[in-house]
Structure formats: C-alpha cells, structure tokens
C-alpha positions, 0 to 999 in steps of 0.5 A, spaced: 255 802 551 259 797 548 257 790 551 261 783 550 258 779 544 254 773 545 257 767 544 257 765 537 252 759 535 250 755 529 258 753 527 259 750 521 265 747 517 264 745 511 270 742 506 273 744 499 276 739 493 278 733 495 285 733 496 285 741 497 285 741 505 281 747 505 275 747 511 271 754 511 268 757 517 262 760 518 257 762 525 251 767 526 256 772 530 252 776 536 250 784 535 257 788 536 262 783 534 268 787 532 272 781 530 272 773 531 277 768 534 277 762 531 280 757 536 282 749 535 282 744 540 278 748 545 279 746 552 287 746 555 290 744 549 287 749 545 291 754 540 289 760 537 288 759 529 287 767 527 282 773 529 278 775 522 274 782 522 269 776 518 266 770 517 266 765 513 274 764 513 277 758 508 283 755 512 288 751 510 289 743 514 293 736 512 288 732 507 285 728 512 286 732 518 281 732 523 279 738 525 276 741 531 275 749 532 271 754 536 269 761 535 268 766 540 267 773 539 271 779 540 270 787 541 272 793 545 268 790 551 272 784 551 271 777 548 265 772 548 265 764 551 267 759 545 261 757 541 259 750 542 266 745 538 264 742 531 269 738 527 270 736 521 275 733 517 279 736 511 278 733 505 
C-alpha cells in the first residue's frame, strides 16, 4: 500500500559563486517520495518552481534575489505538506 510522503525536513539552500545566481536545494525526503515540488513564495502567492525526480537541484535566480521556497513530497498517494520555508539570498 502506497502512502503520501512525510513532510520534507531539514531544507537547506546553499549559494554558488559569487555573481552566478545559483541556490542549490537540498531536503532529507520521507520513505516513498517518487518526486519532489519545489515551491516559492509558499503561502497564497506561491509558485510552482519544478518537480524533480531528486535532490539536490541548483536553480538559477537574479544575483541578489532573495529567494524563499519550500519542498513537498510527491507519489502515487498523493502529495505531502510543504517543508517548513528557508530563504536565502542568490549570491
């Protein structure tokens, strides 16, 4: 019996070189994650950004942006609550 992940914990997003933009995502994802959605602004603006089949994932932001994002966890089950929101700023 397939169940819906567990929320994603321990979210982390870590800046590249200086002036690239880049923020890579990384999460520990519960047992049975089939894919992952990465989301920005969560809350009633948020945007879906991708899902990935793994983590971590480097995406790509303005040089100073200030990003925020969340990761929910996603299977044949359905899909988890959003992870607790980290932000970071792209370097």
């Amino acid at each position: 019996t397939v169940v819906v992940p567990a929320v994603p914990q321990n979210v982390t997003l870590t800046p590249g070189a200086a002036g690239s933009g880049l923020l890579t995502v990384q999460a520990e994802l519960g047992a049975g994650t089939a894919e992952v959605r990465l989301i920005r602004n969560p809350g009633a603006e948020q945007t879906t950004l991708g899902l990935f089949a793994t983590l971590p994932q480097e995406l790509s932001f303005d040089p100073a942006e200030e990003v925020t994002l969340a990761v929910s966890g996603r299977n044949a089950a359905g899909e988890s609550a959003p992870s607790a929101p980290v932000t970071a700023t792209a370097p």
